[in-house]
C-alpha positions in Angstrom: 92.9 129.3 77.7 92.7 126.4 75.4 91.0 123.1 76.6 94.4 121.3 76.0 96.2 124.1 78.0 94.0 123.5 80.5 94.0 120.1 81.1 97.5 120.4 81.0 98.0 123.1 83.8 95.2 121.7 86.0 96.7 117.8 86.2 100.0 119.7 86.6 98.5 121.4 89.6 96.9 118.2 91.1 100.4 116.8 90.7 102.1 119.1 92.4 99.8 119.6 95.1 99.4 115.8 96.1 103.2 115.0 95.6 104.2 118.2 98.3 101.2 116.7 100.4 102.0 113.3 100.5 106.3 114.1 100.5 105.5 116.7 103.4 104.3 113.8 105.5 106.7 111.3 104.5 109.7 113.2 104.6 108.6 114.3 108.3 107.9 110.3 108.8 111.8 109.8 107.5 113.3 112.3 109.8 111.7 111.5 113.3 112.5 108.1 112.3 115.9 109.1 111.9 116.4 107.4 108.3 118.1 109.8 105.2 115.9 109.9 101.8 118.8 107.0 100.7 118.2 104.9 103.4 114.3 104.9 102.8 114.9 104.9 98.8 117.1 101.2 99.6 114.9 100.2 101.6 111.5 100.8 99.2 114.0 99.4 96.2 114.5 96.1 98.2 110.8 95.7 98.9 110.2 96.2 94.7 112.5 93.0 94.8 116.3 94.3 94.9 118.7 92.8 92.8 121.6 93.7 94.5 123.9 96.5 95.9 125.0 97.5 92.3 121.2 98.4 91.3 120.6 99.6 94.4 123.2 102.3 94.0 122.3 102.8 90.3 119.1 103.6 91.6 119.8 105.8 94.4 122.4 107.6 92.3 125.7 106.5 94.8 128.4 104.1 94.2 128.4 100.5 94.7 130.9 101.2 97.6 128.5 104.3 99.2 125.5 101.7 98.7 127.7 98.8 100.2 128.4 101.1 103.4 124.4 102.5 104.2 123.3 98.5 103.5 125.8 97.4 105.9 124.4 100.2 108.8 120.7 98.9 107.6 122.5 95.3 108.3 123.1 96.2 111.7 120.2 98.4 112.6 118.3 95.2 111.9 116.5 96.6 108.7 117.3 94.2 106.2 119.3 90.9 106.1 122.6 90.2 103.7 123.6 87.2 102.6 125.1 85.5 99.8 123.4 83.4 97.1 123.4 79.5 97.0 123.8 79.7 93.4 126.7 82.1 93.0 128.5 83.2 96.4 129.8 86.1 94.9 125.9 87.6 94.7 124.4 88.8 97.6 120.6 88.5 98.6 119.4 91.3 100.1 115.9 91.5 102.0 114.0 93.0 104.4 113.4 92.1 107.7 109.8 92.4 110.0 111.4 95.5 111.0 112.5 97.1 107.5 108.8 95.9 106.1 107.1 97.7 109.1 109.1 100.8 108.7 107.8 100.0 104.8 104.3 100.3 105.7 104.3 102.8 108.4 106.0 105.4 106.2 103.6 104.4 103.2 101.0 105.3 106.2 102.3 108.9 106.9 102.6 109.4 103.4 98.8 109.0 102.7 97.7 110.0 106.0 96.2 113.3 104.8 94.2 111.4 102.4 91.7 110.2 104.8 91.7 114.7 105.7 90.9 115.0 101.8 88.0 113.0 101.8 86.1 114.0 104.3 85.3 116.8 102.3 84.4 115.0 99.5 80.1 114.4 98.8 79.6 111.0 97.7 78.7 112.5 94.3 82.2 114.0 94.3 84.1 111.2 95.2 82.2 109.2 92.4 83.2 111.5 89.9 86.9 111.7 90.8 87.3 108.3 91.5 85.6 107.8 87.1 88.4 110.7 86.4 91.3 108.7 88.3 90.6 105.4 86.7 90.6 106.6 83.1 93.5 108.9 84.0 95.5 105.3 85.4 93.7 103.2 82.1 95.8 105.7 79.6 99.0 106.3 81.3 99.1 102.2 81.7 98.7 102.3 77.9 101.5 105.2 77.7 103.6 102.7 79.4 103.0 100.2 77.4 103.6 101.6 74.2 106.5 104.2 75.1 109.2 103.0 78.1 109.5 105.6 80.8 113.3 107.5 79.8 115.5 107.0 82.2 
């Protein structure tokens, strides 16, 4: 196999072994919570910054109307707050509440949970070299980004 090949299969393997890993433990985190992958993917787009139900639903790949209808049960669940702009009443702000950011960081939690698992059996020598190999890896897909946008 070619060094290029290699590279190629082996970060393609890493990727799909920590995405299964870390979606494993979040989608688990999502279901005893009781939320549907929508209702978390709002609630992580409003915590980016949301810029309203329109994006929100562009994002999560419903209508504006099926995005109206989860925010609305997120409204009264107590998960985010709704409420139109000072500057132009027809927008409406939409942000989370204590409760919405704490299911935020508690599913962020689950999600890396088995990290901790990982790295226990890790030498220190180990964890040295991956953490080199992570930072250069992160250093040249920021300049990726930089020079071509991610397609949508």
């Amino acid at each position: 196999m070619q060094v290029e090949d290699e590279f190629t299969e082996t970060l393609r393997i890493f990727m799909e072994t920590f995405m299964r890993r870390s979606m494993r433990n979040f989608l688990l985190y999502a279901k005893e919570k009781g939320f549907s992958m929508s209702q978390i993917g709002a609630l992580f787009h409003i915590y980016r910054g949301s810029g309203g139900v329109t994006d929100i639903g562009d994002d999560l790949g419903v209508t504006s109307a099926a995005a109206s209808q989860m925010l609305e049960r997120l409204v009264q669940q107590g998960f985010i707050l709704r409420s139109e702009s000072p500057q132009d009443r027809r927008v409406k702000q939409i942000i989370l509440t204590d409760k919405g950011r704490q299911i935020i960081r508690e599913s962020m939690v689950a999600r890396e949970g088995w990290l901790e698992g990982l790295e226990t059996t890790l030498s220190e020598a180990e964890k040295e070299k991956i953490t080199g190999a992570i930072k250069l890896l992160i250093d040249k897909a920021t300049q990726l980004d930089e020079r071509q946008p991610i397609a949508k």
